[in-house]
Structure formats: C-alpha cells, structure tokens
VMD Tcl script that draws the C-alpha trace (Angstrom):
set ca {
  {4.30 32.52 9.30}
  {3.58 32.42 5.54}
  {5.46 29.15 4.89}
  {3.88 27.57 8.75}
  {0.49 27.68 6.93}
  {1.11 26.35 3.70}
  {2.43 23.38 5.49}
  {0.16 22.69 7.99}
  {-2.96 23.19 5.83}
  {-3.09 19.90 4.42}
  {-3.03 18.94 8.22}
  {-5.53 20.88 9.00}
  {-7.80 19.65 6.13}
  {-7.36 16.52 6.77}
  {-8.70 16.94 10.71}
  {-11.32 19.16 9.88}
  {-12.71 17.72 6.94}
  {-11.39 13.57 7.10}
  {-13.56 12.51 3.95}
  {-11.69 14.98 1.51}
  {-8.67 13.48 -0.12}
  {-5.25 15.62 -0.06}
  {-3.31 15.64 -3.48}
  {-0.01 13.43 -2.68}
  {3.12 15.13 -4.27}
  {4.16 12.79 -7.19}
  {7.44 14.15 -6.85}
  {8.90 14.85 -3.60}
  {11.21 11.78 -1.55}
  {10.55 9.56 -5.35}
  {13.73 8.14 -6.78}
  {14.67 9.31 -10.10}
  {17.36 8.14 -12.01}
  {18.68 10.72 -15.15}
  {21.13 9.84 -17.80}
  {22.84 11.97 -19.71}
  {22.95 14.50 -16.94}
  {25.98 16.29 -17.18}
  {24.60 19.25 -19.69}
  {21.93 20.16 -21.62}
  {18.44 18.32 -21.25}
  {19.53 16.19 -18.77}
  {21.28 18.80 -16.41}
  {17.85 20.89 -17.07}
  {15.72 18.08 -15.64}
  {18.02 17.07 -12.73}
  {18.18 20.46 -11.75}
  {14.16 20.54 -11.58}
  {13.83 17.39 -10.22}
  {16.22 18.61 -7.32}
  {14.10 21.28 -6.51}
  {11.27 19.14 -6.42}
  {13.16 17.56 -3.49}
  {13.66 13.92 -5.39}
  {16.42 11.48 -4.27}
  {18.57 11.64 -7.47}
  {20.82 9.36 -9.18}
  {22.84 11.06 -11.42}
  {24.47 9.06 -15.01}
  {27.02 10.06 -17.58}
  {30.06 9.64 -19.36}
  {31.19 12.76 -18.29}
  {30.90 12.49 -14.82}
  {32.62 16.30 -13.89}
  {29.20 18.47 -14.26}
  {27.26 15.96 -12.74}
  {29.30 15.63 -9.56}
  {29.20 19.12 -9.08}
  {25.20 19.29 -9.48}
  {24.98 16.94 -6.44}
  {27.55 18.97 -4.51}
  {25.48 21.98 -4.56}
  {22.63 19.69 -4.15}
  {23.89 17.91 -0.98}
  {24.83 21.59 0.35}
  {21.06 22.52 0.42}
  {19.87 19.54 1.80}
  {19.26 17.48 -0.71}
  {19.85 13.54 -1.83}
  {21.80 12.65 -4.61}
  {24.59 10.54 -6.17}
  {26.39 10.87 -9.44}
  {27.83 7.72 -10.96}
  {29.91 7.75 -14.12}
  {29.09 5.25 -16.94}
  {29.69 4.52 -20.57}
  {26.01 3.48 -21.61}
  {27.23 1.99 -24.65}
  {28.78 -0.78 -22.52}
  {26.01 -3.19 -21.70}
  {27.82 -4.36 -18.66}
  {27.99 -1.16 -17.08}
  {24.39 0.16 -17.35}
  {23.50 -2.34 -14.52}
  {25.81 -0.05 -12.26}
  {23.01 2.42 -12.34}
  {20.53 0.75 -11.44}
  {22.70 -0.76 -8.56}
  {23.87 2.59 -7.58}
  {19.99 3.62 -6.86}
  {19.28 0.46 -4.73}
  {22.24 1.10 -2.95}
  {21.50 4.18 -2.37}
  {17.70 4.47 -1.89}
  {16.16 1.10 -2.04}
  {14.10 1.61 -4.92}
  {13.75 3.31 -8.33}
  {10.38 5.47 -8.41}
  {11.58 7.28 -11.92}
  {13.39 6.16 -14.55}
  {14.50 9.61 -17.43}
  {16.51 7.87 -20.12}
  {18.11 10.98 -21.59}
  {21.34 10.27 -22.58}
  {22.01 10.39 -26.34}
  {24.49 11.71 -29.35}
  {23.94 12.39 -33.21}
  {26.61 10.20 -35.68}
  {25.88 12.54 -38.43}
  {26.64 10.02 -42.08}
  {24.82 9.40 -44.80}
  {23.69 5.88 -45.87}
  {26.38 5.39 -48.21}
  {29.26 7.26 -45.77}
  {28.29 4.87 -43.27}
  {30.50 2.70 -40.49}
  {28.70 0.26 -39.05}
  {30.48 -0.30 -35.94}
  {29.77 4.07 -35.20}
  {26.69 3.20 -36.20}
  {26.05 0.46 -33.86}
  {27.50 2.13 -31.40}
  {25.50 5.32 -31.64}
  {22.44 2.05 -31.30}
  {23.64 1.08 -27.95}
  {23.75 4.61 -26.23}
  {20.41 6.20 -28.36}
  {18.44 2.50 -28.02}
  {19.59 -0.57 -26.56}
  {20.69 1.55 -23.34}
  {17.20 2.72 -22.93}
  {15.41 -0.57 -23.48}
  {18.10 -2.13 -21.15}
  {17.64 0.15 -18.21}
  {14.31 0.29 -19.02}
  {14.11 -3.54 -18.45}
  {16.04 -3.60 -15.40}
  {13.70 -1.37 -13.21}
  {10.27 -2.81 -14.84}
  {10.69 -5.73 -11.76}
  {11.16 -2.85 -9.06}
  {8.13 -0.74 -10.44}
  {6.16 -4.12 -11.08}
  {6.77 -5.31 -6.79}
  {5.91 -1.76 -5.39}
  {3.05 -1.42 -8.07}
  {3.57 1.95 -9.11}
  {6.48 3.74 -11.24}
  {7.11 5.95 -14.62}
  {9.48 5.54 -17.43}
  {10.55 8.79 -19.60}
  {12.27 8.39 -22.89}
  {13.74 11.37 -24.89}
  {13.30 10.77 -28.54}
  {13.12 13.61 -31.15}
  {10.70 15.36 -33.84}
  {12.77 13.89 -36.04}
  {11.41 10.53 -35.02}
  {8.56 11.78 -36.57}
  {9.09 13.74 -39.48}
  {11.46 13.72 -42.91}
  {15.45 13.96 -41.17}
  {17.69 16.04 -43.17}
  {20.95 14.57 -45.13}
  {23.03 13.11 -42.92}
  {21.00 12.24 -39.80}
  {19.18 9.14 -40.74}
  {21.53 6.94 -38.02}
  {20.13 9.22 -35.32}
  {16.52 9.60 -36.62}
  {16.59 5.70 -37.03}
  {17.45 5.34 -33.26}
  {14.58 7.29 -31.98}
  {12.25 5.88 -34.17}
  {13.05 2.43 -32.63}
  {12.15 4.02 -29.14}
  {8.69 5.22 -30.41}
  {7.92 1.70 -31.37}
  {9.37 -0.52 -28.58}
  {7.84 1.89 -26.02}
  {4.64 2.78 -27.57}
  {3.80 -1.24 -26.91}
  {5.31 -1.21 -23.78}
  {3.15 0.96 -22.37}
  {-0.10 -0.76 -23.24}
  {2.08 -3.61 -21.36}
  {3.31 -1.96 -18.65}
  {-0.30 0.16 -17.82}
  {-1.96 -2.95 -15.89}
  {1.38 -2.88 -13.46}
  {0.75 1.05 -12.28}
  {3.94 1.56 -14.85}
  {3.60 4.82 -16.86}
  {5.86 5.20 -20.02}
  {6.10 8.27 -21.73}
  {7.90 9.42 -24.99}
  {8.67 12.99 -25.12}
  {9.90 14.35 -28.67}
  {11.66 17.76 -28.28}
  {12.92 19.98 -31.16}
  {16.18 21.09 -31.54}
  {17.52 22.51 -28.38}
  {20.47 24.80 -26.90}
  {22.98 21.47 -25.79}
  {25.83 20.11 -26.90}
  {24.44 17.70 -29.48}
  {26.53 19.82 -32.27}
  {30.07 19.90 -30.42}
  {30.01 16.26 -29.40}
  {28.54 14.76 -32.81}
  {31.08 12.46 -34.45}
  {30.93 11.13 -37.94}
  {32.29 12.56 -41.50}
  {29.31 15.29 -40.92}
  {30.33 16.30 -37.93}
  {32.68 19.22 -38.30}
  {30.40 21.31 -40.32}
  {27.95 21.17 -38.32}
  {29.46 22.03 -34.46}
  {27.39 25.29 -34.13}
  {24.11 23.72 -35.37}
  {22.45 23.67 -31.79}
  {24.01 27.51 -30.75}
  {20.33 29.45 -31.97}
  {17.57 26.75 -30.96}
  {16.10 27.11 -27.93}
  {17.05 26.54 -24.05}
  {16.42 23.05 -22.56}
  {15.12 24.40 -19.63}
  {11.73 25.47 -21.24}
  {11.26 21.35 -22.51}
  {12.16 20.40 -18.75}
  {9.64 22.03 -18.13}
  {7.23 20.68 -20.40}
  {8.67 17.28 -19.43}
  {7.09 17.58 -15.73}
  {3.98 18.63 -16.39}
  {3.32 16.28 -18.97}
  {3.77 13.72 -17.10}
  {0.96 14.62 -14.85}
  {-1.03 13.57 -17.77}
  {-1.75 10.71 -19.70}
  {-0.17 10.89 -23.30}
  {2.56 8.64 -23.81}
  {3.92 10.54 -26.38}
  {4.27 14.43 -26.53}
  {6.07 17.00 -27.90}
  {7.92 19.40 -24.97}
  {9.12 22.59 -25.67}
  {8.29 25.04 -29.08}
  {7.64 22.54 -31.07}
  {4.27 20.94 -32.60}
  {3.72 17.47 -33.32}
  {3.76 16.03 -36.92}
}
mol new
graphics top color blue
foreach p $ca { graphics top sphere $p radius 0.5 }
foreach p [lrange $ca 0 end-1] q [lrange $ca 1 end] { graphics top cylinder $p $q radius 0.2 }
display resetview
C-alpha cells in the first residue's frame, strides 16, 4: 500500500488542490544518449540514468559491456539500445544520433563521455595520435553536440553534458598536455554555446571530474603509456561523480566540478 500512495499523491494533489503545480520528473521516459558507456564514468551514469527509468542509447567502441547493460536493462523493464561506434570516425557519429530517432523519436539528453589520454610530451609528439586523440576528446563532442542542437531547438527544451577534466583547469603534469589541451577546447567552445543555446530551452553543462577509478590508465596509448597503466587503480569510484553529475544538473552552473574534487 506504501508504493499505491506515493503514486497516487500527485493525483490526489492535483484534484484537491488544482492551483498547486506538481514537480515534473526531469528524468523519467527523456531520451539520453551516453558515449563512452562501456566502463567507468560512462557505465556509472547509464546505470543511474536506467534507474531513473530513461530511454537509453548506449555508444562505444567497445560495444561488449554496453550490450550487456541493456540486457539486464530490458529484463527489468526498461528501454535501451547499445550501438557500437568508433567516435573518431566523423562518419559514424551520425549513427548515434540515428540510432536514437530510430529508436525513440527524439533526443531529450545528450552525455558526451567518451574519451582517452595519449600520454607524450611536446617534443615526443605524433601528430596523427594526436589528432586522433582530437577527434574522440573534441571534435566528437562538438559534432554530436551539433547534430541534436536542431532536435532540442524544434521541441524547445533539451540538455547537453560534456565531461572535461580538472586538468582543463589547472597546471597538467609531464606528459599530458595532448589530453589537457582537448578538454580545454571543450571549456571554451561550450562555455559560448551555452549563452547561445540558453534562449532555445538548451542547457549545456561542463562537468570537470578528478581523477577517477576507470580505465583511463590501461587504455592510454602513447610513449608514456606503459608506465603509467596503474595510475587510475587508487583514485576514487565513478559512481560518486555520477552522482554529482545528476544533481548538478538540476541547477544552473554550466561548469562544475563532480566528485572529491574542488574547483581551481
């Protein structure tokens, strides 16, 4: 009998008392799309948004842990797809967007997640790896980014969150400049488009972790790489900036800093 009240007593407030306005859930039936969802942050926030019933397109490169997310999702009752996609490809990032259209008919949240380290200094640098590590840190997330900005514009409403770092923000230690450098970009590109974007009922937020408990160390590539494989092992779970992510954006900064970490 517990759960019959909960439900029914918007109902009920509504009947008894029609002036007084009932909180809509900004979660529950919206469309999110995740990248980079097949382990740490990602997984975390797919996982939430799941249980904050949200019809769910999952993205990655690695498609395995993802698929198996939505089969345990579909098993409880839930919506969600998982597409697999190399987002340094510019030709397949419109797949996702496609996917969630397909799927659901619109695309209520966009969380560009997805991301790797090229660890290099300046001087050990390849530019191709480092142009590369550009099109899955940056250009994917501007590109997706622009893609749903005509959905969100035609329903009126719609929010875009972008993973960037601390180190966005503060002095990077030798050897991560490439990745520092690619979520600095983010800052700036959507810092201005959310002053754009605000007039269309678009929200844009930037939220700048610290190091967490994923596999940022085991899948970095680059001359720096090896040494550092175990870097991520003592830093803290995701789950706890997943968190952090969801309330946040219940609020109006566009750019925070999730998880046990201050801002610079």
């Amino acid at each position: 009998m517990g759960t019959v009240r909960v439900v029914l007593l918007p109902l009920l407030l509504a009947l008894l008392l029609p002036g007084l306005a009932v909180a809509e859930d900004p979660w529950r039936g919206k469309v999110a799309i995740i990248t980079g969802s097949s382990s740490g942050l990602g997984y975390e926030l797919a996982r939430l948004a799941a249980g904050k019933d949200m019809k769910l397109v999952l993205a990655d490169i690695n498609l395995g842990p993802s698929a198996a997310l939505v089969s345990r999702i579909l098993a409880e009752g839930g919506e969600a797809v998982a597409i697999e996609v190399d987002l340094a490809e510019r030709e397949q990032r419109s797949r996702v967007i496609e996917t969630a259209l397909a799927e659901y008919g619109t695309v209520d949240y966009l969380f560009n997640n997805a991301g790797y380290s090229y660890l290099a200094t300046l001087e050990q640098m390849d530019v191709d790896m480092a142009q590369h590590l550009f099109e899955v840190n940056y250009w994917a997330y501007v590109d997706l980014a622009n893609q749903v900005i005509p959905i969100m514009k035609a329903q009126g409403s719609g929010s875009i969150l972008n993973v960037v770092s601390i180190l966005a923000h503060r002095r990077a230690p030798p050897g991560t400049g490439h990745y520092a450098a690619s979520k600095a970009a983010l800052v700036g590109m959507f810092q201005a488009a959310a002053a754009e974007l605000e007039p269309y009922g678009i929200r844009v937020f930037l939220a700048s972790p610290g190091g967490m408990r994923t596999n940022i160390g085991r899948n970095a590539v680059g001359p720096l790489a090896e040494a550092r494989r175990d870097r991520a092992d003592d830093w803290e779970p995701p789950e706890i900036a997943a968190r952090d992510i969801f309330a946040a954006m219940l609020e109006d900064e566009v750019l925070f800093f999730p998880g046990q970490v201050e801002g610079p």
